[in-house]
N, C-alpha and C positions, 0 to 999 in steps of 0.2 A: 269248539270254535267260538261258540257264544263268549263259555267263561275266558278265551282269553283276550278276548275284546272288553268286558270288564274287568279283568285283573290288570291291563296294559295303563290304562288311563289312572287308574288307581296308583300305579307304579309313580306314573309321571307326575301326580300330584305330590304324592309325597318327596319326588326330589325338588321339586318346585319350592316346596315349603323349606324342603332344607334347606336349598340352597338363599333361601328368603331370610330364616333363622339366620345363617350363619354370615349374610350379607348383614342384618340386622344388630348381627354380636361385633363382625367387624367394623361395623359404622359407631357404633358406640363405644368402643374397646379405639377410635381412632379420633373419638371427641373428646374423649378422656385424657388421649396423649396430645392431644391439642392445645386441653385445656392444661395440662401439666407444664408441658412446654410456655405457655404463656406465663403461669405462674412462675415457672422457672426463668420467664425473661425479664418478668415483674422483678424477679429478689435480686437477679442479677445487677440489672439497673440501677437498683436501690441500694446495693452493696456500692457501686459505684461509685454513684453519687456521694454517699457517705465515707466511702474511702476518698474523692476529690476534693470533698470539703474538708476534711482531718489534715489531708496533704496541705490543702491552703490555709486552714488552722494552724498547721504547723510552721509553715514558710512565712506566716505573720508573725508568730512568737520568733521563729528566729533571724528574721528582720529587726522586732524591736530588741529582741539582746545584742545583735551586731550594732545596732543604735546605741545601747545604750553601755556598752562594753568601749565603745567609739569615744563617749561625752566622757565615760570616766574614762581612761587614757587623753585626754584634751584637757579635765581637769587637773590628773596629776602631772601633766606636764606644764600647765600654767602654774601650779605649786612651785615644781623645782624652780622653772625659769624665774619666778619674783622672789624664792630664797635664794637662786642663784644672782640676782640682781642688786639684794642687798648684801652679797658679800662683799669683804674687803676687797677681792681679787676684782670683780666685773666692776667694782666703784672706782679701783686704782686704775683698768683698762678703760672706763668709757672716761676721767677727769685726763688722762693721756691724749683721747684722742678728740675731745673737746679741745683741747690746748693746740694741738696739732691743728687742728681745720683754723683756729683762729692764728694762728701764724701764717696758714698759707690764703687765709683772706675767700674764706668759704664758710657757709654755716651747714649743722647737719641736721637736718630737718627728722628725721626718724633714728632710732637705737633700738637694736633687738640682740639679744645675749644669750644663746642656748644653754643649756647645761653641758655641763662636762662629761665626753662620752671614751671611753676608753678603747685605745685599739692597737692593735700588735704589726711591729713591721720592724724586720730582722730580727725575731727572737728580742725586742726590745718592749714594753709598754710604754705608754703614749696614753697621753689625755688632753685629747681635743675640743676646744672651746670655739665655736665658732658667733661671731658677729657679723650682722649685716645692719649696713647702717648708709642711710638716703644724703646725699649731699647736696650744693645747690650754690650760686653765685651768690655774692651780696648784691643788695640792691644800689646802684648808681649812685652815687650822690648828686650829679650833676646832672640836669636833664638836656636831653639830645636835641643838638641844633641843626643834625644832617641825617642822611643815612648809615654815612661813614662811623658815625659816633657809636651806633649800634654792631655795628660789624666789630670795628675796634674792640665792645665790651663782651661780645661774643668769645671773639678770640683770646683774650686776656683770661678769662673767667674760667676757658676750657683749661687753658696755660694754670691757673692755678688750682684747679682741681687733679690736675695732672701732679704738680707738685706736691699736694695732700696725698696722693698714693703714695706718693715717688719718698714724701718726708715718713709715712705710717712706715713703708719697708725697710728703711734704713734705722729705723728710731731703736733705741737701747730697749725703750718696754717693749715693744716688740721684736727680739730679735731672733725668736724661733718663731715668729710667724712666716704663714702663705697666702699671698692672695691670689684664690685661684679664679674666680670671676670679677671684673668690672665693665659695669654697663656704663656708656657715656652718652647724654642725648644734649646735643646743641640745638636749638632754635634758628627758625631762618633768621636771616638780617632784618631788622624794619627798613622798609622803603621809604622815601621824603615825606608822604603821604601817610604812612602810621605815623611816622613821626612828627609831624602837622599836629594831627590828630591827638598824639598823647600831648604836645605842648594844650591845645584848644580843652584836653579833660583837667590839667591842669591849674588851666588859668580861673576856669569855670570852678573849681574848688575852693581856687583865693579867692575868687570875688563872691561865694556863697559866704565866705569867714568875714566879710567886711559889714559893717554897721552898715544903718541906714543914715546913720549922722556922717559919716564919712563920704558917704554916696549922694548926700543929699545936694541939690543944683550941678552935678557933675554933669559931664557929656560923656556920653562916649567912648572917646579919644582920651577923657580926663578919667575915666574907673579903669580901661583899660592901662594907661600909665602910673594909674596909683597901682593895681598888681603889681605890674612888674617890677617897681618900688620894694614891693612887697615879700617879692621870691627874690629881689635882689638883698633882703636884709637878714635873710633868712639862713642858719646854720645847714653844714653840711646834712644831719642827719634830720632835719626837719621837710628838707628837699629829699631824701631818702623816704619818710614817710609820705609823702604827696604820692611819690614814683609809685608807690608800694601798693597806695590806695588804688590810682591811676591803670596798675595792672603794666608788668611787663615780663615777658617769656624768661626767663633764667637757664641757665645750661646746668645739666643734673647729671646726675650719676647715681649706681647702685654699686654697693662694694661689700664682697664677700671678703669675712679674713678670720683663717683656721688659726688660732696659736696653739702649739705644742706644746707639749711639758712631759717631759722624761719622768717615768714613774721607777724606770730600772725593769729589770728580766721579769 
């Protein structure tokens, strides 16, 4: 009975130790996969990273080749257009349509000449040139003594801008053209009161051009009469210049126009 009161205690020690051992092996054996796991979150992250930075490495480079794939396509197309500018054909259409605006009493403030692009419709080829080109009123020669006079140049101005379309369509160099866009912007009418006003910036410009000898013991009433002496001797396009200076709205237009030219099948 004795020996099994010490053999029972002994027993239990020893599982005690095992199971201490084997608590021992698994707390170690779960440090280890801890610490793996971290290191495996380390390289993970760091793969990452370095794969997010390549990626935006890479989406840099091909940004700056879409950049610069962009600049050259803009360059050779500014090539063709200024050799196609200096050909006979875009020198024959734009001294055409310089000629044109000046019969219908419009000037064109901008010229652009694409190159010639070729394109098929009904089994046919086609080489399309298109121009766009800024128009714009002339300037008054006569300065406005109402409001009415303004509306008048308004209307007139559209009226002849309308006829530059109307003369480019019908015209012999252009007789396979299209114009398939124009933009027309008119200006409000000036009121009594702009019109005041553009006289008062005018008058104020003669009487900056007069001497002091001329001005000298005048009155008033005597520099303002010597002006309009002044603007009253003055040619059509000298009163055109003052106007011009002075600032007045113009009626404008934007005008698209394809010409065609039959290449054959």
């Amino acid at each position: 009975m004795k020996s099994n009161r010490v053999i029972l205690p002994v027993i239990l020690l020893v599982i005690i130790l095992v199971f201490v051992g084997a608590a021992e092996l698994l707390l170690a054996n779960n440090s280890k996969e801890v610490a793996k796991q971290s290191t495996l979150k380390n390289t993970i992250a760091q793969d990452q990273k370095t794969l997010n930075q390549g990626q935006a490495e890479e989406a840099a480079k091909q940004k700056e080749a879409t950049t610069l794939q962009n600049e050259l396509t803009d360059a050779q197309n500014a090539v063709n257009q200024e050799n196609f500018r200096k050909s006979a054909e875009s020198i024959e259409y734009d001294q055409s349509l310089f000629s044109i605006a000046n019969a219908a009493k419009v000037q064109i403030t901008s010229l652009t000449a694409a190159p010639p692009v070729e394109t098929k419709e009904n089994n046919a080829t086609y080489q399309v040139t298109t121009f766009t080109l800024d128009v714009e009123g002339i300037t008054p020669d006569t300065i406005f003594s109402k409001a009415a006079d303004s509306t008048a140049y308004i209307n007139s101005t559209v009226q002849n801008i309308l006829a530059f379309i109307d003369q480019v369509a019908n015209s012999s160099d252009f007789n396979t053209a299209v114009i398939p866009t124009t933009s027309i912007t008119a200006p409000e009418p000036m009121t009594d009161a702009d019109v005041a006003a553009l006289q008062d910036n005018i008058n104020s410009e003669v009487q900056a051009q007069l001497t002091s000898d001329e001005t000298q013991n005048l009155t008033t009433d005597q520099i303002a009469a010597l002006v309009q002496s002044n603007l009253a001797a003055m040619k059509p396009d000298q009163i055109q210049a003052l106007i011009e200076k002075a600032g007045i709205a113009k009626p404008s237009a934007t005008v698209t126009i394809n010409v065609w030219t039959n290449k054959g099948a």
